[in-house]
C-alpha positions as CSV (number, residue, x, y, z in Angstrom):
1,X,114.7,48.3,257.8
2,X,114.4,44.6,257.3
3,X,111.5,44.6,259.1
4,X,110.0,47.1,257.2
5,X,110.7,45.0,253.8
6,X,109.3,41.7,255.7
7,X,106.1,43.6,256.9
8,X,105.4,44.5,253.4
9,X,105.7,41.5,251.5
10,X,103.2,39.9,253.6
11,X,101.0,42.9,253.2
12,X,101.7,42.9,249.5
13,X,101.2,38.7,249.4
14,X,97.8,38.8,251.9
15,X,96.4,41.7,249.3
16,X,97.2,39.9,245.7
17,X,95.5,36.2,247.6
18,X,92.6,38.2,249.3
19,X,92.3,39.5,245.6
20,X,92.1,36.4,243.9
21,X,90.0,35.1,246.9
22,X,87.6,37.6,246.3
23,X,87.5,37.1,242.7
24,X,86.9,33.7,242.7
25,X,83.4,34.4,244.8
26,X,82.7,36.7,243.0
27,X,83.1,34.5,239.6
28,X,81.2,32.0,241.2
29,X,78.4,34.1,242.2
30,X,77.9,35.5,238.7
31,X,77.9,31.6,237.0
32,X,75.1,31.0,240.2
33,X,72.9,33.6,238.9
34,X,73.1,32.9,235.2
35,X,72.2,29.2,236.4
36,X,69.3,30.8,237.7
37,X,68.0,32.3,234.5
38,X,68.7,29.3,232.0
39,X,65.5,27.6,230.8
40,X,66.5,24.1,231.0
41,X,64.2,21.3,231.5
42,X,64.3,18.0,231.9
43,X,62.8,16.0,229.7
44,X,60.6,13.7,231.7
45,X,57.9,11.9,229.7
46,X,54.0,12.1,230.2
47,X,52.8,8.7,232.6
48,X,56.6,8.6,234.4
49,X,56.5,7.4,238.3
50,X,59.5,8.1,240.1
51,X,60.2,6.1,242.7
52,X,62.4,6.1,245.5
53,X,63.4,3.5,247.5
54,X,65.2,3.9,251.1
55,X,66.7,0.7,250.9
56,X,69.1,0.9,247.4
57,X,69.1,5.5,248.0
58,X,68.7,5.0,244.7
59,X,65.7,6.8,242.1
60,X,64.2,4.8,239.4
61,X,62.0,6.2,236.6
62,X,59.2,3.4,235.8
63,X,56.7,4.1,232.9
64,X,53.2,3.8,234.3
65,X,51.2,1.0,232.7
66,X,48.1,1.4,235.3
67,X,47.0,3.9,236.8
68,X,46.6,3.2,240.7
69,X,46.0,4.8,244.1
70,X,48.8,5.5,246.3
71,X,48.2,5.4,249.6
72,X,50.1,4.5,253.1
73,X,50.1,1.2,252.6
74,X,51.8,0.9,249.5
């Protein structure tokens, strides 16, 4: 009989967890698809360059003064 009781507690312990588990996905897939249907922009200003640069791994956001080519060189 002790086993019995010992068998199911961990029944009863691996259902409430896989329960909460489950929950928790299930939580975060409903926030991922309300993310999905927010209309939020960022507000990035007309004549913005962004530039990234391998060497800092780092993104700045310049104002354009001039407008200029880009090419392969630069």
């Amino acid at each position: 009989m002790k086993n019995f009781w010992s068998t199911f507690l961990a029944c009863l312990l691996a259902l409430v967890v896989a329960n909460v588990v489950i929950g928790v996905f299930l939580v975060m897939v409903l926030a991922g698809i309300g993310t999905l249907f927010s209309e939020t922009v960022p507000d990035v200003q007309q004549k913005t360059v962004l530039r990234l640069t391998a060497r800092s791994r780092s993104a700045t956001i310049r104002r354009a003064t001039r407008c200029r080519r880009w090419d392969s060189t630069t």
